[in-house]
Structure formats: structure tokens, C-alpha cells
N, C-alpha and C positions, 0 to 999 in steps of 0.2 A: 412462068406464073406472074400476073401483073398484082399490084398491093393492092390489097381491099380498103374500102372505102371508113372498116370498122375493124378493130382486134379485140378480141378477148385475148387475156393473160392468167394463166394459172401459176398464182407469187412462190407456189412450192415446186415448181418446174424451175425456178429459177435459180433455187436454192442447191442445186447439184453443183454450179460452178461450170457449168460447160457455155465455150463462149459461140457454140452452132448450135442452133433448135430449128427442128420443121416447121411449118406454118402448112397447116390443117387447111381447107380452103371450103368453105359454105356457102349455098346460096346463091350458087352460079357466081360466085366470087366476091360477092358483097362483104362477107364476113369471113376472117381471118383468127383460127384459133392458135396458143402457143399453149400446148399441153406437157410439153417437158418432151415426146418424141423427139428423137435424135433426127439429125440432119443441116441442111446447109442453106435455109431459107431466111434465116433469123440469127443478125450478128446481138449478141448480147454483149452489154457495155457496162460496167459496172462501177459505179462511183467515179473517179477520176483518173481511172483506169483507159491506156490509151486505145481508141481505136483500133478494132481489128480488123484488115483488110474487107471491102465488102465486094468484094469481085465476084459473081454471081448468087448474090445473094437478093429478096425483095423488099424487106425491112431491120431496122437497127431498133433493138430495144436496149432503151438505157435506163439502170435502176440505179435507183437513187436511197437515199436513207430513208423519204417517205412519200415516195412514190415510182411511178413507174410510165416512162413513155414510147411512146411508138416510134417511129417517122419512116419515110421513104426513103433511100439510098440519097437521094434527089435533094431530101432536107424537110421537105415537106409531111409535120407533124399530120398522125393518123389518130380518130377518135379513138378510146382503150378502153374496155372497163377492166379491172382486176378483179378477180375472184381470190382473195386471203386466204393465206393458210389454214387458218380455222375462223370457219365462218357462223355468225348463227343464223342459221336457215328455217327455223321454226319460230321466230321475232312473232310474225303476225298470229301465232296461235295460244300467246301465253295471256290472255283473258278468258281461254277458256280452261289452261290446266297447266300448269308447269311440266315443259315436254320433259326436264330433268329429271321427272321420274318414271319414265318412257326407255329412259336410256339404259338402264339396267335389264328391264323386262326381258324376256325371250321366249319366244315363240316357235313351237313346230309345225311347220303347215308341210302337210303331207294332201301330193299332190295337187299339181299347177297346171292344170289347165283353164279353163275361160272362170270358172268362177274363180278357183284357189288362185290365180295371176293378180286379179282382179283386189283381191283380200289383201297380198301381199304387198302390193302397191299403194294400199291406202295405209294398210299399219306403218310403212315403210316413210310416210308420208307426214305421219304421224309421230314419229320421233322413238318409234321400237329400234333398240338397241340391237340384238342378237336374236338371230332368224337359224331354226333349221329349214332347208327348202328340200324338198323331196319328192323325187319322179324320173320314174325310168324311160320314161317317153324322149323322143325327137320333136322340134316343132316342124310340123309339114305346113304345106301352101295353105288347104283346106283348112288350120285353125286359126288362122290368122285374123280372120273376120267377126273373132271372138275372142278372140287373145288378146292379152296387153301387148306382149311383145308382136314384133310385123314382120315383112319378106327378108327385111336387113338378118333376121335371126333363123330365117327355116334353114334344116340341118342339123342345127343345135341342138343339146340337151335342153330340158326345160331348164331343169335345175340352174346349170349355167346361165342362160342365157335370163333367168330371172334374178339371178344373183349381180347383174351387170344393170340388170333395174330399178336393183333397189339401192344400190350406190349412187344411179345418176340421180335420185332422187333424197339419199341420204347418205353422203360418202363415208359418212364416219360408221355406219354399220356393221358389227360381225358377223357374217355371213358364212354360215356350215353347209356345204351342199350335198348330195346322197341320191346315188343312181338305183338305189335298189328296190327293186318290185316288190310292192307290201302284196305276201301273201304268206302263206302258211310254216315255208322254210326260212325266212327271213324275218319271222316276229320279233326272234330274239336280237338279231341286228339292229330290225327298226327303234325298238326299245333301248340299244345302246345307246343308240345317236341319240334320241331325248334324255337320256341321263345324262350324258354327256353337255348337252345341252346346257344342262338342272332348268328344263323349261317350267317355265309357269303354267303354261298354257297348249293347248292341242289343237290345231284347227284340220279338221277329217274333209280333204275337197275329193276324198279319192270318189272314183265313178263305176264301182261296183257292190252291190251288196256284200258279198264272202270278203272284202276289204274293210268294207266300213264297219261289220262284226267282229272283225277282227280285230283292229283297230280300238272298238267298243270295250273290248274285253282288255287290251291291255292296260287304256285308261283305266278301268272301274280293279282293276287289279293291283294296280299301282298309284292310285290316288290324284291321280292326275286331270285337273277341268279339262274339258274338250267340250268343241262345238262343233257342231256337224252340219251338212247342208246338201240338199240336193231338189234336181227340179223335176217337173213333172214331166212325160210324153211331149214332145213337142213345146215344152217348157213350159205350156198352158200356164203353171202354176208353179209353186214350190214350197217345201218346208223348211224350217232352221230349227235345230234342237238345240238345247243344252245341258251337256250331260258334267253334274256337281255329283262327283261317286259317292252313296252316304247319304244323299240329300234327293236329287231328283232321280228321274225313271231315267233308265240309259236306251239306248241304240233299238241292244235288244228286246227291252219290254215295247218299245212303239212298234218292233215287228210283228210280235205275239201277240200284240194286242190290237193292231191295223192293218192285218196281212195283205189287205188289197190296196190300202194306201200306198205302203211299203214298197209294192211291186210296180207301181205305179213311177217306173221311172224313165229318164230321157234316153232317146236310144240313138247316139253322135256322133257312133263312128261304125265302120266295118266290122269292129271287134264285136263292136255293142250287139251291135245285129243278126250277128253269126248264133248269138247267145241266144237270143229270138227266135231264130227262122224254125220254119218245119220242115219235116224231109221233103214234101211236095210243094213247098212255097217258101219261098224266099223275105226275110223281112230288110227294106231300106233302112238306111239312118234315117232320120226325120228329127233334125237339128233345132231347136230356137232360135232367134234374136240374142245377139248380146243383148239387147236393150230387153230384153225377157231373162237372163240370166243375172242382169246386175243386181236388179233389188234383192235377189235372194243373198247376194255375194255382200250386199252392202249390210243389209243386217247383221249377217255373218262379224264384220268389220269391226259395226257399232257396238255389239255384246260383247267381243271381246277384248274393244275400248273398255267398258263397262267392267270387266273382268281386272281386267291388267290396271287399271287405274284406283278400283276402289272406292275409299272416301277421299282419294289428294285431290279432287275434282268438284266443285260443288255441282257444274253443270250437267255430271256426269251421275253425282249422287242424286240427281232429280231425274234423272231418265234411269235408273237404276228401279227407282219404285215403280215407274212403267212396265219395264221388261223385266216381270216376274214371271211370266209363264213357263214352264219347260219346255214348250214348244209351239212355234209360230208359224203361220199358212199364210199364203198369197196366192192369190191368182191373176192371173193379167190376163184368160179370156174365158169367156163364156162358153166352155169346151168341154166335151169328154163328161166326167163326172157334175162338170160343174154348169152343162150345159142350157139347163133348167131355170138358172139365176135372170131375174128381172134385171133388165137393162139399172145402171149404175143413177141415172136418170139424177136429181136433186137430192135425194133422201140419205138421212142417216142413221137407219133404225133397224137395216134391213140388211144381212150378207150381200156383198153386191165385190164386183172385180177391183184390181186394183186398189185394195186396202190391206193392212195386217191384222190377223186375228191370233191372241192367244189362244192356245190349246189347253185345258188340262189332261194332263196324261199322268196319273198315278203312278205307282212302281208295283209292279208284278209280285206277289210273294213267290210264285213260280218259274220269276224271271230265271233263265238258264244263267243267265252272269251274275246278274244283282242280287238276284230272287234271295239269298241264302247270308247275303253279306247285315252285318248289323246299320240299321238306319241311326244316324246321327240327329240332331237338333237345327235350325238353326241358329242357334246360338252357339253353338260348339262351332260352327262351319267359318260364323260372321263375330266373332267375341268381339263387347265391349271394348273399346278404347279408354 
């Protein structure tokens, strides 16, 4: 291996005292990482501490009391940057919120695929503390082109390999992960893991109805916010709910109450389809765009910013009065139900693609879950400070 032109140093790799470290190699060799992996690439030298042999090795790193250098076996110093033991990596976002109070929050997102990946990435981004991640799936070739994670991860479990993303995006995060398939024998499990959790918060990415009811029913049971999401056929379009148990219509009142909406969903994979087909005909997957899948994931993102932050946010207290509705529609094409909509043309007066609309959606007094529970105020939900 010849020395790269650049090192990264991670200052807590260095901190084990071992005087051999691997050197990682990127970028067709340009770049040179020191992650603490063991090995015999990287003599490490420490204070005035003497040299140690460098006999097949490619660089000497010497650390010092307040700082940290590279060089070549040769002598010739290599650019470094160091990455601190504890870094603050969310600098650039504290005029919009103080991420310190991000860092306690905890979130369960069940189910990570394109949209739930998508979610988690940005809370994660975002300075959320404590994550459950949840899904039983493997990442295959075919999701990758809608997946956050890519080929380096098909194989994997989601869970894992999501839990590995939102580190490189936010190392300090406590991350719960959970392979278990939300369905009807596993409710009571699911529900552990979020106690366990004491999440705040729910995000439902799973991609089945009898999941997302379920699901439904343990929040409104257990008093716990969740937001839900999912897209249309072909992703034509999408919804985002928010279900406040006590407060707004849950899951199941928009089923009961929009049964062809409801049904009205994307069909992504083999499973999906199998659940479709007829005995004499076969139905395909018939997938969307990521770039059709994100804004419904990004909404998803933004409410339960809005959720998790509160009033510590002014900027967030001002988009808080925007997203009142219970539930919010998108479309991104002139399709299917919506196929009817005048071109998006200059006008703003008029339903048209490519915008958000709230929904109002009442609460069923016959809803099967909610229907029976006592409604609260907002004021009891939101009390005075």
C-alpha cells in the first residue's frame, strides 16, 4: 500500500494505546483513514515516546498534547484532518433549535424501507437521541434504488444496516434494533420494544394495511403519538397522518371512513403483489421513484420534528400552526384518481400536482379503536406553560 496524499484520524482510535493501526485506504488511494482497526499500517508515536520500528509499515502518526500528525515512513509530512473524541456536529443547525433537546427524544420507527430509511436519516440528522429501528426484512439488489442504504449493504438486515447509518451520521446515538415481523403474534413484543424504549414518539413506515391497524391500535391503546405514511399505486400520490390518541381521528377511522383511499396503495414488491393477484391473472409490482416516495417521507420527518421539539423551537412553533391538519395529501402526478386535475399551469386557487393539502378527517364515534375512547381537549393534550 503506497501513503495517501490525505489522512483522516479518529482521536479516539488513538486513545487505546496500541502502537500498530490499519490505515483504511479510499478513493483509489487518495485518502487514508485511521479508525482504531488493528493492524500494521500505522506506527503510532506518542509524546516523546521513542520510535517504533517502521518496517513495513506506510505512515507514522505522532500525537502530541494538542495535536496530531501524519508523515511518511520517508519523513515527508501528509495533510490530516482529525475528527475529536466528541465532536459537535450539529454547529450549523442551532439558529434553528437547540439540537440538545433532540438528544434525549426517542423515536420508534417501525419499518425501513424506502420511505421509513429515508425518515430515519433525517431525524438522525437532526440530532434524535434514541432510535427503535424495526424490520424483519433483508436489503435485496431491487431496493436499493430507493433505499438510503446501497449494494455495500444488500444481505443485511434493515434494522442493522440502518442502525450503521444513523451512527455515520450521528455517532453518539442509542440505537435499539428488532427483527420482528409486526403482525398479530408479535403485538405484544412490538409494544415491549417501545416501552422499553419510553419512546415519545411512533413513526408507522410499515407497508401493509393488517400492520398499519395494528400498529394503530396499539398507539391509541397506549397513548402514544404516531405518524403514519404511505403512497399511492405507483406512488402517483401519497398520504401522511397524524394520529394524537384523544385528540385526532386514528388509522382506523380514515379506513372506515375512505375505504377506497385506504386501499389505494403501492404495490413494491412480490409480496405486495401476490396479495393482489387473481387466480387467472397475475398482478406486477409497479414501484415509484424515490424522488415520488421522498416528499411523503419528508413530511413524515418534518411533523415529527414538530412533535418531538414542541415549543423549544420558535421556528418550529411557526410551522406547528401550519400543520394542523390530521392529515395531509400529495400527488406528484396526474394519475389514477387524480387523473382529471388541470395541468399545475401558473395558478393558485385550484387543486393541482405537486403541492400539500390538509385533510380534515373527524374521529368516527363508531371507530373500532377510538370510536369508544373519551376525547380530550386541546388544552389538556397542549397545557399552558
Amino acid at each position: 500500500m503506497s501513503a495517501p496524499r490525505h489522512v483522516v484520524v479518529h482521536a479516539a482510535a488513538l486513545s487505546e494505546g496500541a502502537e500498530r493501526l490499519a490505515l483504511r485506504s479510499l478513493d483509489d488511494g487518495d485518502l487514508g483513514v485511521i479508525d482504531g482497526t488493528e493492524g500494521a499500517d500505522v506506527v503510532v508515536v506518542r509524546g516523546a515516546a521513542p520510535a517504533a520500528p517502521v518496517e513495513d509499515a506506510v505512515l507514522v502518526c505522532e500525537v502530541e498534547a494538542d495535536r496530531v500528525r501524519c508523515r511518511r515512513v520517508t519523513g515527508e509530512e501528509v495533510d490530516t484532518t482529525v475528527i475529536p473524541a466528541s465532536v459537535d456536529l450539529f454547529d450549523r443547525v442551532r439558529g434553528i433549535f437547540e439540537t440538545d433537546v433532540l438528544r434525549d427524544r426517542a423515536v420508534a420507527v417501525l419499518g425501513l424501507g424506502s420511505g421509513g430509511s429515508f425518515i430515519v436519516r433525517e431525524l438522525a440528522k437532526a440530532g434524535v437521541g434514541r432510535f427503535l429501528l424495526l424490520d424483519h426484512d433483508r436489503l435485496e439488489p431491487g431496493n436499493v434504488i430507493r433505499h438510503e442504504c446501497g449494494m455495500n449493504d444488500v444481505g443485511r438486515l434493515k434494522a442493522l444496516a440502518m442502525r450503521d447509518l444513523v451512527h455515520r451520521h450521528h455517532p453518539a446515538a442509542e440505537v435499539v434494533t428488532s427483527t420482528l415481523h409486526v403482525n398479530g403474534t408479535t403485538r405484544h413484543e412490538v409494544l415491549e420494544h417501545i416501552r422499553k424504549l419510553d419512546a415519545d414518539l411512533v413513526i408507522c413506515a410499515t407497508d401493509t394495511r393488517e400492520s398499519r391497524l395494528l400498529v394503530n391500535r396499539l398507539c391509541v391503546e397506549n397513548q402514544l403519538p404516531m405518524i403514519i405514511g404511505g403512497v399511492f399505486q405507483r406512488a402517483y400520490g401519497g398520504i401522511v397522518q397524524r394520529v394524537i390518541p384523544g385528540l385526532t381521528a386514528c388509522y382506523q377511522c380514515f379506513v372506515q371512513a375512505l375505504p377506497g383511499q385506504a386501499g389505494d396503495t403501492e404495490i413494491s414488491s412480490e409480496a405486495d403483489a401476490a396479495r393482489f393477484s387473481y387466480t387467472d391473472r397475475a398482478v406486477l409490482p409497479q414501484p415509484g421513484l424515490s424522488t415520488d416516495v421522498v416528499p411523503i417521507a419528508l413530511l413524515m420527518a418534518k411533523l415529527a420534528l414538530v412533535e418531538l421539539l414542541g415549543d423549544a423551537s420558535p421556528a418550529f412553533r411557526g410551522l406547528s400552526q401550519d400543520l394542523v391538519a390530521p392529515m395531509f395529501q400529495w400527488i406528484n402526478r396526474r394519475e389514477a384518481a387524480h387523473a382529471g386535475l388541470p395541468p399545475m399551469g401558473v395558478t393558485v386557487d385550484e387543486l393541482s400536482v405537486l403541492r400539500w393539502y390538509g385533510v380534515l378527517l373527524p374521529r368516527l364515534d363508531d371507530c373500532a379503536t377510538c370510536g369508544t375512547r373519551e376525547t380530550i381537549t386541546t388544552d389538556e393534550m397542549f397545557p399552558a406553560t
